[in-house]
Residue frames as qw, qx, qy, qz and C-alpha x, y, z in Angstrom:
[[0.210, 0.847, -0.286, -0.395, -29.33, -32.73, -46.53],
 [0.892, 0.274, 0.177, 0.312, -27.42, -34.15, -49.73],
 [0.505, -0.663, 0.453, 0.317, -24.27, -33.93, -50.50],
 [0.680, 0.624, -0.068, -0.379, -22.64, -34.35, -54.11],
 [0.008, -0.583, 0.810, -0.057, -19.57, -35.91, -53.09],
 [0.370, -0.169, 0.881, -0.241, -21.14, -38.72, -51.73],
 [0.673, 0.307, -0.144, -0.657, -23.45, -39.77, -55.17],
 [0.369, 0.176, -0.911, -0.047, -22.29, -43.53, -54.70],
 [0.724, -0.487, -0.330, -0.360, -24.86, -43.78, -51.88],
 [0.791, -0.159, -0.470, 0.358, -22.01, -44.11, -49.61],
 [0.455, -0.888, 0.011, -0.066, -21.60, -41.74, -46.45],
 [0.668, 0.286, -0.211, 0.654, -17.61, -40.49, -45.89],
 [0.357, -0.932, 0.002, -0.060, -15.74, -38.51, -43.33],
 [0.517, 0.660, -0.293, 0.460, -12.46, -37.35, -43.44],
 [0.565, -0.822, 0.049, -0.054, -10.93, -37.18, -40.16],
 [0.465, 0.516, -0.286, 0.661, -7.56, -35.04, -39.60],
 [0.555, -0.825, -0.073, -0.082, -5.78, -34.52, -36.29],
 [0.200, 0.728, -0.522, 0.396, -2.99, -32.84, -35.05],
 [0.936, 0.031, -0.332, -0.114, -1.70, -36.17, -33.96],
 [0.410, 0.213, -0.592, 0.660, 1.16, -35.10, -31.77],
 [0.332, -0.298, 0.430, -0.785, -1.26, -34.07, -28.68],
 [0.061, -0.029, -0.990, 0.126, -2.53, -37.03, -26.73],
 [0.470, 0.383, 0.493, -0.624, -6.05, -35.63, -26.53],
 [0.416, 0.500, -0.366, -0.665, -6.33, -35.17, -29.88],
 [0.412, 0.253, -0.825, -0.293, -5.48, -38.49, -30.75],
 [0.140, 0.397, 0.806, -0.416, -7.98, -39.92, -27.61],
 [0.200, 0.543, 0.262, -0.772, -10.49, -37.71, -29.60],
 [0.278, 0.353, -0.801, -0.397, -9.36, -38.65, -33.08],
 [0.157, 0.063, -0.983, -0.070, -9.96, -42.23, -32.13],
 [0.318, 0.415, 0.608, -0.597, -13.71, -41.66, -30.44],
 [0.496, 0.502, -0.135, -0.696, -14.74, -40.06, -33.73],
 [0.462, 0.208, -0.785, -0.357, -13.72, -43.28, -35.96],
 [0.025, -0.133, -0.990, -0.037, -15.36, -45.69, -33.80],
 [0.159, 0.477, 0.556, -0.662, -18.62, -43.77, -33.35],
 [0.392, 0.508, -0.371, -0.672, -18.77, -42.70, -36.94],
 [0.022, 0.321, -0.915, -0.245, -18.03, -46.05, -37.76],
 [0.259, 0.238, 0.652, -0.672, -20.84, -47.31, -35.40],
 [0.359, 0.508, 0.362, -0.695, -23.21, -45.73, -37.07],
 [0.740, 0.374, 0.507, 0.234, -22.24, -47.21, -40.71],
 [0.452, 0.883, -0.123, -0.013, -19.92, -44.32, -42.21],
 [0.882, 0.340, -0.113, 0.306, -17.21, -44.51, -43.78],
 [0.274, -0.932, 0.159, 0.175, -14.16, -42.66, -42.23],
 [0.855, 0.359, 0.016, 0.375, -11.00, -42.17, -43.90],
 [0.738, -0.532, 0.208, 0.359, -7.90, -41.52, -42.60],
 [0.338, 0.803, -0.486, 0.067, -4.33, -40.21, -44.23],
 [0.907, -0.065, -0.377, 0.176, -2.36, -43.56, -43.60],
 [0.270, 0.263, -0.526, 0.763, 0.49, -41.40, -41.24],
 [0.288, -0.436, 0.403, -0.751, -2.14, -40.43, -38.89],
 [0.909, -0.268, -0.145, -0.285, -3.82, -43.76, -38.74],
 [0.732, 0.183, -0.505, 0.420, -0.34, -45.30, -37.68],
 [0.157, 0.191, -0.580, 0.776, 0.20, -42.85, -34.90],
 [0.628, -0.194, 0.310, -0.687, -3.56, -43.72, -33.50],
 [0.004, -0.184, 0.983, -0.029, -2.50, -47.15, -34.00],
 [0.584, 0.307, 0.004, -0.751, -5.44, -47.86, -36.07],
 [0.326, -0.152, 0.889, 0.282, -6.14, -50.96, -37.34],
 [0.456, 0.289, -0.174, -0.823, -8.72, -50.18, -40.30],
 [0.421, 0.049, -0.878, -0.220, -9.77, -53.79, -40.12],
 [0.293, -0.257, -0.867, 0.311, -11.44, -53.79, -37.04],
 [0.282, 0.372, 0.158, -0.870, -13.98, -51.28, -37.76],
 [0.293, 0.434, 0.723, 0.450, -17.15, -52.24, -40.01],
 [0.829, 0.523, 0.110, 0.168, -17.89, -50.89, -42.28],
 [0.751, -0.154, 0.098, 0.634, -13.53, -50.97, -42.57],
 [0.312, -0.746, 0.234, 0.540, -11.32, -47.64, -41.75],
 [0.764, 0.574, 0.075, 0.284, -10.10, -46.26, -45.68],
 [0.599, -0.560, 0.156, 0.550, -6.64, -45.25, -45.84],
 [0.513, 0.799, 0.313, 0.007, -4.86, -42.53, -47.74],
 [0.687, -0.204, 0.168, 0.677, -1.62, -41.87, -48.61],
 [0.230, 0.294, 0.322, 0.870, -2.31, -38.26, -50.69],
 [0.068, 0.511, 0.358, -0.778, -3.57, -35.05, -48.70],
 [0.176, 0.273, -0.239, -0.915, -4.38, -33.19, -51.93],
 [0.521, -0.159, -0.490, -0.681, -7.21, -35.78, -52.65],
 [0.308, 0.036, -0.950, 0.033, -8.57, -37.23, -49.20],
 [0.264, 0.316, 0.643, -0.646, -11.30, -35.82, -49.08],
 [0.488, 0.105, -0.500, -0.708, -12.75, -36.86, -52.57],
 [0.491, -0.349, -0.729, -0.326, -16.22, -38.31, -52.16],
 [0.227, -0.362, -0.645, 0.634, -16.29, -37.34, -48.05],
 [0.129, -0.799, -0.533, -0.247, -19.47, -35.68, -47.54],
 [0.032, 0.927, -0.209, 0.309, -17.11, -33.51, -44.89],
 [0.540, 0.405, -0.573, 0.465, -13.81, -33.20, -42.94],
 [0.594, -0.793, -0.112, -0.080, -13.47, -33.43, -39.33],
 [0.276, 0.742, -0.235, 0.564, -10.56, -31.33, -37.98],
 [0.683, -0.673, -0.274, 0.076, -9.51, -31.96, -34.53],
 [0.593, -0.007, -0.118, 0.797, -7.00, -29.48, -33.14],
 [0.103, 0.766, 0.275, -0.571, -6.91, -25.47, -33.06],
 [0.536, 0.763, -0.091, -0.349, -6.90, -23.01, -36.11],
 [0.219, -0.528, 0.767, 0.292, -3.31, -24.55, -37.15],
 [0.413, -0.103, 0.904, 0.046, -4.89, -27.64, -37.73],
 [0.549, 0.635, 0.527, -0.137, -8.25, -26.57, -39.50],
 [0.342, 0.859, -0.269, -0.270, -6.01, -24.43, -42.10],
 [0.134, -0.175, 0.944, 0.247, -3.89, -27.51, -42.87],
 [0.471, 0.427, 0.772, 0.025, -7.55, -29.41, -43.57],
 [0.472, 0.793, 0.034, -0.384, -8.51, -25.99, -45.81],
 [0.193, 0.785, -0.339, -0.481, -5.76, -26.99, -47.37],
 [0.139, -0.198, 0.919, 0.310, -5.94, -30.00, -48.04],
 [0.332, 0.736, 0.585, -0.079, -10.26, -29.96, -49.39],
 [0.135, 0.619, -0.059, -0.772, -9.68, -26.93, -51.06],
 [0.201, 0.140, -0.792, -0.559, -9.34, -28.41, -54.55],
 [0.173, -0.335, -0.926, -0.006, -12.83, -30.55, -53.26],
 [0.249, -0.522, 0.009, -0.816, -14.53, -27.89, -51.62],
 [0.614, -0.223, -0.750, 0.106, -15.17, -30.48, -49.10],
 [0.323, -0.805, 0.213, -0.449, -16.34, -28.83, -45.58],
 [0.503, 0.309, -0.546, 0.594, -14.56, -28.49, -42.84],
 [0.536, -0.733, -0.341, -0.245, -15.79, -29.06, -39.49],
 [0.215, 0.520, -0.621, 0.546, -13.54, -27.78, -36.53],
 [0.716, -0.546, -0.402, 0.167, -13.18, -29.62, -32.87],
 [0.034, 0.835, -0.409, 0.367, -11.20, -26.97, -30.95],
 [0.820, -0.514, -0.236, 0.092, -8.59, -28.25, -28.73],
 [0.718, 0.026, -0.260, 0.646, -6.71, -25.28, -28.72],
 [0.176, -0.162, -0.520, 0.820, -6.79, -21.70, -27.09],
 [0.236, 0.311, 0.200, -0.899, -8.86, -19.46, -28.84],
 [0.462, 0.263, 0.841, -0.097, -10.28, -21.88, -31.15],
 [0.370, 0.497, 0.135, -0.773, -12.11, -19.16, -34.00],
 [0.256, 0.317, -0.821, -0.399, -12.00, -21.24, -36.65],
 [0.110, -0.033, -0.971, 0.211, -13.60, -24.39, -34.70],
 [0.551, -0.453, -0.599, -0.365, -17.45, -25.24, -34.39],
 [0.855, -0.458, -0.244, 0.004, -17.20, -27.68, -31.49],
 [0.449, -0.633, 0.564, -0.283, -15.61, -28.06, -27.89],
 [0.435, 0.227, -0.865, -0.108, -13.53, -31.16, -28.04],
 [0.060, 0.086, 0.961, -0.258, -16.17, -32.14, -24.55],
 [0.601, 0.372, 0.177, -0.685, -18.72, -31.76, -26.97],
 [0.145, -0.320, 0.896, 0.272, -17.75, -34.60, -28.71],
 [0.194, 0.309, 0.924, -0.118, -21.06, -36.77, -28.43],
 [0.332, 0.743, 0.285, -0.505, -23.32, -34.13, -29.46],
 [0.356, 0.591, -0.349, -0.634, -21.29, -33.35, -32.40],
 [0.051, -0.060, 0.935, 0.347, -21.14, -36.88, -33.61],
 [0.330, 0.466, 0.772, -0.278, -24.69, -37.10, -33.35],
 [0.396, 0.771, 0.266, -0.421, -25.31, -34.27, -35.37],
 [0.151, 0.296, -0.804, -0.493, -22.63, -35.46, -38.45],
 [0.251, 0.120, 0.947, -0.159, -25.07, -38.63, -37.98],
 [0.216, 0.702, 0.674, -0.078, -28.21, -36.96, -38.69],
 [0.358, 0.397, 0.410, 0.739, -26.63, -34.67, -40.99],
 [0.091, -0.869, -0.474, 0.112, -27.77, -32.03, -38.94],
 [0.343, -0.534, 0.095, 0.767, -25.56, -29.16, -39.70],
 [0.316, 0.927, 0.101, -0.175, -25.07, -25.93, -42.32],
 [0.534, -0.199, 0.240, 0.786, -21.76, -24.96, -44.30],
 [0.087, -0.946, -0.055, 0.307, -20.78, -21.46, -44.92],
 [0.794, 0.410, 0.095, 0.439, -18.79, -20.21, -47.58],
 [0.419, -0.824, -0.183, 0.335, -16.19, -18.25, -46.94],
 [0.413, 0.891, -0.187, 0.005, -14.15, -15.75, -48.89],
 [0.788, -0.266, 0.212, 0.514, -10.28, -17.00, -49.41],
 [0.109, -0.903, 0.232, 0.345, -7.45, -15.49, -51.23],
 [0.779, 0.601, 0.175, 0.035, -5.57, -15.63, -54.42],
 [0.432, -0.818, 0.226, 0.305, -2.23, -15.30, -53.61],
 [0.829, 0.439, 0.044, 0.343, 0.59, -14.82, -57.15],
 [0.450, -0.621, 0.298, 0.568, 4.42, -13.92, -56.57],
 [0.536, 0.840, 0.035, 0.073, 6.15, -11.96, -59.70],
 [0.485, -0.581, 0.261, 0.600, 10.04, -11.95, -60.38],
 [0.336, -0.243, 0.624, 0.662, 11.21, -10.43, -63.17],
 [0.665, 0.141, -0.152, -0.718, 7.50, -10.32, -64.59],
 [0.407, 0.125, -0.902, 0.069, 7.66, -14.38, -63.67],
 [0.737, -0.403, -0.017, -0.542, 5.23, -16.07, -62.19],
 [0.337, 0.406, -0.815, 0.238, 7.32, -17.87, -59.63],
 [0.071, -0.147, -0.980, 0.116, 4.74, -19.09, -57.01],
 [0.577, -0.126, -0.145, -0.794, 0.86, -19.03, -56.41],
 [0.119, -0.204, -0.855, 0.461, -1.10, -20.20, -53.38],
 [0.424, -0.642, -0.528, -0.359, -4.13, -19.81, -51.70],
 [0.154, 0.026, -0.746, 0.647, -5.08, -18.13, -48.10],
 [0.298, -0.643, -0.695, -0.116, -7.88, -18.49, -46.04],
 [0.289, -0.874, -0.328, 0.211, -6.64, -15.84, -43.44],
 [0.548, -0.738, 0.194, 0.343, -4.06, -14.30, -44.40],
 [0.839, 0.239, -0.153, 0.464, -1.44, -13.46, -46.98],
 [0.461, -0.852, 0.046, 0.244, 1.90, -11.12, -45.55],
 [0.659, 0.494, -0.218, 0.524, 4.80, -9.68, -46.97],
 [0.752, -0.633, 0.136, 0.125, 7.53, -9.49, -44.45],
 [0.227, 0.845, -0.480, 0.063, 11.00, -8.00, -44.19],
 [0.813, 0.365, -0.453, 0.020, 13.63, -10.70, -44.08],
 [0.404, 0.104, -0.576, 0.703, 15.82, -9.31, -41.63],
 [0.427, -0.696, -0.471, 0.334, 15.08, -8.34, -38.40],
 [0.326, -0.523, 0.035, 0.787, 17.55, -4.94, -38.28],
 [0.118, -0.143, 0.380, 0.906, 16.18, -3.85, -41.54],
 [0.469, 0.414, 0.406, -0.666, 13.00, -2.27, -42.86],
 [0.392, 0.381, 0.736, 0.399, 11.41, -3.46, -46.17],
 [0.226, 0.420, -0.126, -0.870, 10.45, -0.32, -48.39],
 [0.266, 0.339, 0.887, 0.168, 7.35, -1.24, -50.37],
 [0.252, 0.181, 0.101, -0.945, 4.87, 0.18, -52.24],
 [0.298, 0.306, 0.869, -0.250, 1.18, -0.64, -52.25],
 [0.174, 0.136, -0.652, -0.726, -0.81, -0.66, -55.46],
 [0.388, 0.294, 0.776, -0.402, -4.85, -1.02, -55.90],
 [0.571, 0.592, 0.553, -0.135, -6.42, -1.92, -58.69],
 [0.691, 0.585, 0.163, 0.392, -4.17, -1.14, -61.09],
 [0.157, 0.818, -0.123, 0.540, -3.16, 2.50, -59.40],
 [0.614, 0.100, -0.605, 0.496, -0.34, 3.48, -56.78],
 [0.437, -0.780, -0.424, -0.145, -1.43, 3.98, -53.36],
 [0.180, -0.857, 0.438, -0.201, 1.67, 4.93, -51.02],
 [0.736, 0.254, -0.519, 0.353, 5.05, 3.59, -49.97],
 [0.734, -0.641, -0.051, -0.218, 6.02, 2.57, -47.14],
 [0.400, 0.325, -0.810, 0.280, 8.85, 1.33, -45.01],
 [0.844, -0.273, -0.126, -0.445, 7.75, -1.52, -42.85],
 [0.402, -0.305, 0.851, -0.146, 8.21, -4.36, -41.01],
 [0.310, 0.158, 0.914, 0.211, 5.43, -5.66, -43.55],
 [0.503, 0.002, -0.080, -0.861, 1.88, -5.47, -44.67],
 [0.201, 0.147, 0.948, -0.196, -0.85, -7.99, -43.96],
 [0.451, 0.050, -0.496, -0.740, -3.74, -9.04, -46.79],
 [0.275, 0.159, 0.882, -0.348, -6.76, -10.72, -44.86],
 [0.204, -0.404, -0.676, -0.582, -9.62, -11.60, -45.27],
 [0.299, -0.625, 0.265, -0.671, -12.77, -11.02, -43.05],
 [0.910, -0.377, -0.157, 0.072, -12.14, -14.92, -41.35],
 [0.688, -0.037, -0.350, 0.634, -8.66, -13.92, -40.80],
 [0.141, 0.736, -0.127, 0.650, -9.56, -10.61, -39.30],
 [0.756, -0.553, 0.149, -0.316, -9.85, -11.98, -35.93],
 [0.805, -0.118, 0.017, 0.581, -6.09, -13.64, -36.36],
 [0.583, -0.407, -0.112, 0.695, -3.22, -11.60, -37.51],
 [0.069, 0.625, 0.356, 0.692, -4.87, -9.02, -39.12],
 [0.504, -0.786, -0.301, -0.193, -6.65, -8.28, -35.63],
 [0.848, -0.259, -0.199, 0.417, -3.28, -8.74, -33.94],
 [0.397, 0.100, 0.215, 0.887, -1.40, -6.01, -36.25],
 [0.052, 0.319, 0.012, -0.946, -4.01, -3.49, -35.32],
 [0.143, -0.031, -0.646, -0.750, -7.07, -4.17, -37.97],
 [0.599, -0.014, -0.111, -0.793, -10.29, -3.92, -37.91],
 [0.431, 0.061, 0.877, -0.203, -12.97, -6.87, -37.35],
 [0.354, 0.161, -0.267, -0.882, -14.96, -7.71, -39.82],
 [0.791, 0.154, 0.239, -0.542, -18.37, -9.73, -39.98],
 [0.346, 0.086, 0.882, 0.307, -17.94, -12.86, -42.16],
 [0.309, 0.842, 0.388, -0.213, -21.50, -11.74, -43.56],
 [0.164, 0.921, -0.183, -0.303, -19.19, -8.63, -45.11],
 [0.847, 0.176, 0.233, 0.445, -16.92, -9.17, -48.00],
 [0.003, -0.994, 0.107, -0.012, -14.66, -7.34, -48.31],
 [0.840, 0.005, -0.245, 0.484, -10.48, -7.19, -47.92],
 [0.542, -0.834, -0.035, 0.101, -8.32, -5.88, -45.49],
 [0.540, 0.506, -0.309, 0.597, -4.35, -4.14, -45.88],
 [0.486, -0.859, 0.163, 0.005, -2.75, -3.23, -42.38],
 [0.636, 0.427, -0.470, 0.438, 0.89, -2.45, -42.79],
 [0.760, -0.602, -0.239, 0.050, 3.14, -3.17, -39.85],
 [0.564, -0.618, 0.038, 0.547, 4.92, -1.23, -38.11],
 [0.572, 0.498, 0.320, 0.567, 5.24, 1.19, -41.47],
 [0.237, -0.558, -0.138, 0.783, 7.23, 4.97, -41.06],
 [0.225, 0.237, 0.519, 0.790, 4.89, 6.86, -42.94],
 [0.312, 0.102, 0.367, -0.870, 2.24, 9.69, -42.20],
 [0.727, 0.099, -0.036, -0.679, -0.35, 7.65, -44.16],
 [0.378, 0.124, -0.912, 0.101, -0.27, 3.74, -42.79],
 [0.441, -0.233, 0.561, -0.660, -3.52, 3.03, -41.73],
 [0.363, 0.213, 0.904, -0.071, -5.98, -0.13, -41.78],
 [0.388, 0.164, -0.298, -0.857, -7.91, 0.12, -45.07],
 [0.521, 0.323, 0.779, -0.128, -10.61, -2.11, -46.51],
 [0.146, 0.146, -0.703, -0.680, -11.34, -2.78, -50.22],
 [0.760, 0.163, 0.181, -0.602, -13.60, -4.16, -51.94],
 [0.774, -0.134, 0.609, 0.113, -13.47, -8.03, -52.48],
 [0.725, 0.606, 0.272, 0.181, -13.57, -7.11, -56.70],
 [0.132, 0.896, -0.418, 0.069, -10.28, -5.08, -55.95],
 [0.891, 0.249, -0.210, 0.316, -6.42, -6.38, -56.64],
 [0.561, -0.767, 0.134, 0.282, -3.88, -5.71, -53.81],
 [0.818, 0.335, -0.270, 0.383, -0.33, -5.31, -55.14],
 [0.473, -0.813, 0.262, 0.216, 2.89, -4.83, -52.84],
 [0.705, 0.536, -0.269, 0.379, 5.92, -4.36, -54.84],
 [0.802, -0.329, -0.003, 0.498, 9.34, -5.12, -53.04],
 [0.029, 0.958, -0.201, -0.204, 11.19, -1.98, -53.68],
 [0.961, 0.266, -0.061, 0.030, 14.61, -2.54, -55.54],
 [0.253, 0.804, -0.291, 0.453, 16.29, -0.60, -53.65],
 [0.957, -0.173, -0.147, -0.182, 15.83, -2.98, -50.98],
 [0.004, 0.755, -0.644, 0.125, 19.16, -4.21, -49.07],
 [0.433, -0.117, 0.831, -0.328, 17.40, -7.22, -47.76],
 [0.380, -0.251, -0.712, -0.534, 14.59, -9.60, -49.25],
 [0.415, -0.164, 0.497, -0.745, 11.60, -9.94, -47.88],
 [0.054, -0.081, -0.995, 0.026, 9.11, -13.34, -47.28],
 [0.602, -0.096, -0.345, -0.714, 5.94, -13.91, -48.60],
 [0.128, -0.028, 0.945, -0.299, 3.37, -15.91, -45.97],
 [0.514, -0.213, -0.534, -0.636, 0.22, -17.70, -46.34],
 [0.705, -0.643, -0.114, -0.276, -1.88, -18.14, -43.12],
 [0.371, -0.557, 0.736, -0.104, 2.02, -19.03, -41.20],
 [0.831, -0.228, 0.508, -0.001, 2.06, -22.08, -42.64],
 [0.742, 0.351, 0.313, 0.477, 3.46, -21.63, -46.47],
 [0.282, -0.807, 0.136, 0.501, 6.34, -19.41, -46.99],
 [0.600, 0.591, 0.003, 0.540, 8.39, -18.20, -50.66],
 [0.217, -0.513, 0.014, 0.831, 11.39, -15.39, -50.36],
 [0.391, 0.866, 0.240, 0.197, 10.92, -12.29, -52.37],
 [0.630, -0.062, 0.175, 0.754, 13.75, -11.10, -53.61],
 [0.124, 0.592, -0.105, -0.790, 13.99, -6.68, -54.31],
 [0.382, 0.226, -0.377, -0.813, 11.31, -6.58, -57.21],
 [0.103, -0.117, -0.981, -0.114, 9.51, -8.48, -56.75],
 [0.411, -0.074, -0.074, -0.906, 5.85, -8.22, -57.09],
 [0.074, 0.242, 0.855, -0.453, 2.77, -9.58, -54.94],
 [0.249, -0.098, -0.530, -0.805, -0.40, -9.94, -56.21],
 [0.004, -0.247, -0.904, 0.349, -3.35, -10.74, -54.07],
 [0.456, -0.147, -0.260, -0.838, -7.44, -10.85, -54.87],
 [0.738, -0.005, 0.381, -0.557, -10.43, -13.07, -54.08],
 [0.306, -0.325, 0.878, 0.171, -10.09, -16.34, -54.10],
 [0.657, -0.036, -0.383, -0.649, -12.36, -18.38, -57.15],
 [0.599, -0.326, -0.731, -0.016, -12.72, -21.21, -54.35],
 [0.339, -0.580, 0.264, -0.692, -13.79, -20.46, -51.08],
 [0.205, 0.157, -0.923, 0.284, -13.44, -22.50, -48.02],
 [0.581, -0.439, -0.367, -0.579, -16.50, -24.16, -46.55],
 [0.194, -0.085, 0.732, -0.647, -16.92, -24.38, -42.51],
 [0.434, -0.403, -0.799, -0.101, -19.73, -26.30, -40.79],
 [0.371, -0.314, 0.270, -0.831, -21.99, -24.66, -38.77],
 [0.359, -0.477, -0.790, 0.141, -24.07, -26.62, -35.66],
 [0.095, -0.709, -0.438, 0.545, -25.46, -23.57, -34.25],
 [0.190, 0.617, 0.297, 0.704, -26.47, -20.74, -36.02],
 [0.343, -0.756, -0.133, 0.541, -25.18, -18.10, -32.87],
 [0.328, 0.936, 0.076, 0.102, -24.38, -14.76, -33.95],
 [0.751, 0.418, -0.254, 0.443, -21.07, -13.75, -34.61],
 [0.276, -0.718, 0.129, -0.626, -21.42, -11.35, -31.84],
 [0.760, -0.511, 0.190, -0.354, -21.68, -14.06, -29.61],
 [0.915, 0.218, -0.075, 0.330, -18.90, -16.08, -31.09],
 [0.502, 0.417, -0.342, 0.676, -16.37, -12.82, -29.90],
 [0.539, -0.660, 0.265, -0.452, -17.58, -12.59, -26.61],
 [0.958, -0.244, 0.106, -0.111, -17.02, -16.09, -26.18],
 [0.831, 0.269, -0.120, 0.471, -13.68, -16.57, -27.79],
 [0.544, 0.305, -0.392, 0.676, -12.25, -13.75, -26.46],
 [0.370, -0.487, -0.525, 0.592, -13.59, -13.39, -22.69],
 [0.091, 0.431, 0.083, 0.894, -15.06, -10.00, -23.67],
 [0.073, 0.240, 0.518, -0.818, -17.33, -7.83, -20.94],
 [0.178, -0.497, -0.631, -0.568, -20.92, -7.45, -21.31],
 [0.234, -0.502, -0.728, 0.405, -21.76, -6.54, -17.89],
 [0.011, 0.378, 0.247, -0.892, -24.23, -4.45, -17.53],
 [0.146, -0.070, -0.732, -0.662, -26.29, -5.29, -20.93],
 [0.539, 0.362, 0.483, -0.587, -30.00, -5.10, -21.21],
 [0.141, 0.111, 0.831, 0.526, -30.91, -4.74, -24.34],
 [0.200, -0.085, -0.432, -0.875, -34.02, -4.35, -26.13],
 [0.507, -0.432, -0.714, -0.216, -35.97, -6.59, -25.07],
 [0.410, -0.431, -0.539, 0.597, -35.41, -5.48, -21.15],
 [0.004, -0.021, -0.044, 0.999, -35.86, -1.79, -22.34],
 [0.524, -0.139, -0.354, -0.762, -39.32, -2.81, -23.79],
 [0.483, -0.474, -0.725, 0.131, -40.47, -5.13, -21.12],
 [0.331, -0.298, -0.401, 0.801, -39.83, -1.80, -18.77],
 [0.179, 0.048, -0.158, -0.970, -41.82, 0.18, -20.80],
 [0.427, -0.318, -0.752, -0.388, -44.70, -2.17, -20.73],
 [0.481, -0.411, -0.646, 0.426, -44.34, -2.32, -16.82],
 [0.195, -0.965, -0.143, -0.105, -44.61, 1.79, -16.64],
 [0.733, -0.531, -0.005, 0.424, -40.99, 2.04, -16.01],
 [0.025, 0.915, -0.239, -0.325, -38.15, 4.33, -17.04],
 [0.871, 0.413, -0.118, 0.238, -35.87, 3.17, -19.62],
 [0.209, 0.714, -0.534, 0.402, -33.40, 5.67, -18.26],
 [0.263, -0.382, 0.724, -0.511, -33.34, 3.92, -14.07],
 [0.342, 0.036, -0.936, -0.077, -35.80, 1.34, -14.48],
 [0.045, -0.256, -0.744, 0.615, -38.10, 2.71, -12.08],
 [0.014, 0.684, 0.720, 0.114, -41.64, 3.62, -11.89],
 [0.025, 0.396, 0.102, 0.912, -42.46, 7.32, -13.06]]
């Protein structure tokens, strides 16, 4: 496969790691010399090469260094992410402006974000090597704050955006607005605007729905909201979310993007959230069904499954579908 980033003839890899966990950085440091190995380039943010005490001389073809997240992954054919979701939503955010994929190593719990096992190391370098792999686009999020009719900030999420009550002892009164018309008000502890990669974070957490990747679509689950109509909805991805802050409000209340970028919102204040016009690209090495991706992440039961195929081998054999036994 080509790659458009990389139209100098030169092979790049980006490689980010959550650099405070000694595996990581024993993992981190496998990938640059094995990449290296093999005659790509690998490039580094100069802080994390310092804390993997990196010397970017003693690698041919020689370790690049970068001193600016928001471009270091221009020309990198893709990123390589070592950590858990934390970490691969820092790399979305720092390729986004590149579209640059994003491969995940997991080396934390549940990992959903993440390709690879971090003792799957060797396999995945092999297949960056021989360029064996797929990227998936994935719906993000358009995320604009309103004071005053002011556009005061505007972000991006991949899973997630949330409005949240400030205080703890006090409820946020909001009211939720689609596509132009009002839907119902609430008091809340919040409301939570996913997508369908973040329905399996804190969308899933707060009570919402899964939803396929395959399916576009968006997702509203308000939390903890005293009202006789506050359930999980789903839109459509060509619909605009608003949540206006009430102004009657005693408290403000805090706008998040996936947990990792926060504004306050001050009473009136108005949230604005749609489809994002970039989307975040993931690497695929296996092309398992998502099905099998939430058994596996979260330890679900199957016992007892057949399936089709077992129903229709039994019927070949003369057997009941219902016991399995010969009529």
């Amino acid at each position: 496969m080509t790659n458009p980033a990389t139209l100098d003839g030169i092979r790049r890899v980006l490689v980010l790691a959550h650099t405070r966990r000694a595996e990581a950085r024993d993992v981190a440091r496998a990938f640059v010399k094995e990449l290296s190995g093999h005659g790509i380039v690998v490039r580094l943010l100069r802080s994390e090469a310092d804390e993997l005490e990196l010397d970017p001389a003693g690698y041919f073809p020689e370790v690049e260094l970068t001193d600016s997240e928001t471009d270091a992954s221009r020309g990198c054919e893709l990123t390589v992410v070592i950590g858990g979701d934390g970490s691969i939503l820092r790399a979305a955010e720092v390729t986004h402006t590149r579209l640059t994929p994003v491969l995940g190593v997991n080396l934390g719990h549940v990992g959903f974000l993440a390709e690879a096992e971090h003792e799957d190391v060797a396999a995945t370098i092999d297949a960056i090597v021989h360029q064996r792999y797929t990227t998936e686009d994935r719906l993000t999020l358009d995320v604009r704050a309103f004071v005053e009719g002011e556009l005061v900030y505007s972000t991006f999420a991949v899973n997630e955006a949330s409005v949240e009550k400030a205080a703890r002892e006090r409820m946020l009164e909001v009211v939720i607005e689609i596509d132009d018309r009002p839907l119902s008000r609430w008091g809340c502890d919040g409301v939570v605007c996913a997508t369908p990669t973040g329905s399996t974070a804190y969308n899933f957490s707060a009570g919402g729905p899964v939803v396929w990747p395959q399916v576009e679509a968006l997702c509203i689950v308000p939390l903890s909201a005293h009202a006789l109509f506050a359930r999980p909805m789903v839109v459509a991805p060509s619909s605009t979310i608003a949540i206006e802050v009430l102004d009657g409000n005693e408290s403000s209340g805090v706008l998040w993007c996936d947990g990792r970028r926060s504004v306050d919102l001050p009473p009136g204040a108005r949230i604005e959230v749609s489809r994002g016009v970039r989307p975040v690209r993931l690497v695929r090495l296996h092309e398992a069904p998502f099905t099998d991706r939430l058994v596996a992440k979260f330890g679900l039961s199957v016992e007892g499954w057949r399936g089709a195929a077992e129903l229709r081998r039994q019927l070949r054999q003369g057997g009941s579908p219902a016991t399995g036994e010969r009529e």
